[in-house]
matplotlib code that plots the C-alpha trace (Angstrom):
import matplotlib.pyplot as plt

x = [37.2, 34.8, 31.7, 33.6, 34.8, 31.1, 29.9, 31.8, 30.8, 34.0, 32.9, 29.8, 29.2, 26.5, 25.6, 24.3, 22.4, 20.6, 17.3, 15.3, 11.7, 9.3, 6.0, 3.8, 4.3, 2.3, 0.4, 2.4, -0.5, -4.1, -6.8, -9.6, -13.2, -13.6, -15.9, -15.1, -13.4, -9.7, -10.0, -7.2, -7.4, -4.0, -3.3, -0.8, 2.4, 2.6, 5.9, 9.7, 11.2, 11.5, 14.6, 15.4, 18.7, 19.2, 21.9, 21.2, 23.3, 22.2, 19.7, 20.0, 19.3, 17.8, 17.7, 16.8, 16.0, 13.6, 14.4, 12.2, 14.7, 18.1, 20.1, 23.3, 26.4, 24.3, 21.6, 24.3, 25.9, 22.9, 22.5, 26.4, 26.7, 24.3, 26.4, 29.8, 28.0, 26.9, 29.9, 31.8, 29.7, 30.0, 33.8, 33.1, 34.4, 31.6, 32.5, 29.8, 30.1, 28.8, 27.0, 25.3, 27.9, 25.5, 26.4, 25.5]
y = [296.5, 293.7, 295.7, 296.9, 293.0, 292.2, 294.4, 293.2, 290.0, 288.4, 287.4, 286.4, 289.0, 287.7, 289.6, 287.1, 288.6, 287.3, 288.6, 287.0, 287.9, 286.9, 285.1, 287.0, 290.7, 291.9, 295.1, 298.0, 300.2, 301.0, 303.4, 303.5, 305.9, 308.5, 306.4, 303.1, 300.5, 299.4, 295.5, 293.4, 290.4, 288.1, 285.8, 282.8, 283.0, 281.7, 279.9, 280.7, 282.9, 282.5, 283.6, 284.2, 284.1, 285.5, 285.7, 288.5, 289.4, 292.9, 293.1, 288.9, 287.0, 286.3, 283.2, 282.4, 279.7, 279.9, 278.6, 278.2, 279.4, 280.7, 280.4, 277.6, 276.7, 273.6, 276.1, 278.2, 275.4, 274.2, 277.5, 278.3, 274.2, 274.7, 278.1, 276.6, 273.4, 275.9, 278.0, 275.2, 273.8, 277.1, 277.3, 281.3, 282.9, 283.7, 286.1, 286.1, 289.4, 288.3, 291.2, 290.6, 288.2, 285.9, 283.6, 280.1]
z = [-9.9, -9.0, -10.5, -14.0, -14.3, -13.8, -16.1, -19.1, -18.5, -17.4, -13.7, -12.4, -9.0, -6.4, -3.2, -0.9, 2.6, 5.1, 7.3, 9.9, 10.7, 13.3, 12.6, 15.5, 16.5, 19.4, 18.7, 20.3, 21.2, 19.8, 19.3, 20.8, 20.7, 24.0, 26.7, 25.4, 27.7, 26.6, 25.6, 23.6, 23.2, 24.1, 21.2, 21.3, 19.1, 15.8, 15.6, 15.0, 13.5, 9.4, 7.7, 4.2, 2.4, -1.0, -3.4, -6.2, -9.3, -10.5, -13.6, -14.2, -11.2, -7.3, -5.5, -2.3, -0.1, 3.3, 6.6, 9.7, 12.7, 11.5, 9.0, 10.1, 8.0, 6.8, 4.9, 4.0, 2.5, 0.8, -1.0, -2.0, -3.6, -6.7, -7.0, -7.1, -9.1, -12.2, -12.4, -12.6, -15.5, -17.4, -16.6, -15.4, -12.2, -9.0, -6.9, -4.2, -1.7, 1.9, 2.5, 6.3, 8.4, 10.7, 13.8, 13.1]

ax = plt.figure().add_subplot(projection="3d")
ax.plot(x, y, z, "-o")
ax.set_aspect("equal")
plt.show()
């Protein structure tokens, strides 16, 4: 119902997600020739995590935002205001679908 009210342009419909990644991955294993001695050097990590959250309307829109660590109910909140803010201004309905649910 949500997508057909969408499509004829009587609702804005977001998805919004979340994802994390981490900065420094250690190298799970390697090749090396026949005869040669195994050597890898240890490097130092490179920092927290980064996250990203998006919100994406289908065809017409993506925003996101980055964060270094998580995402919290205070980035969240940064990111949902400008969306409540412009569909107000417009006077349409946004429906935005949560589509990962994260701790904060």
């Amino acid at each position: 119902m949500l997508e057909l009210s969408a499509a004829t342009g009587e609702i804005d419909l977001k998805y919004l997600d979340e994802s994390g990644f981490c900065m420094w991955s250690e190298p799970s294993y390697t090749y090396y020739q026949r005869g040669e001695q195994k050597c890898q050097e240890q490097t130092k990590r490179r920092g927290r995590r980064l996250s990203i959250i998006g919100l994406f309307q289908p065809l017409i829109s993506f925003v996101y935002g980055l964060v270094i660590g998580g995402v919290n109910c205070k980035s969240y909140i940064q990111m949902m205001e400008p969306e409540a803010q412009e569909a107000e201004k417009l006077g349409r309905m946004r429906v935005i679908v949560l589509i990962h649910i994260f701790s904060a």
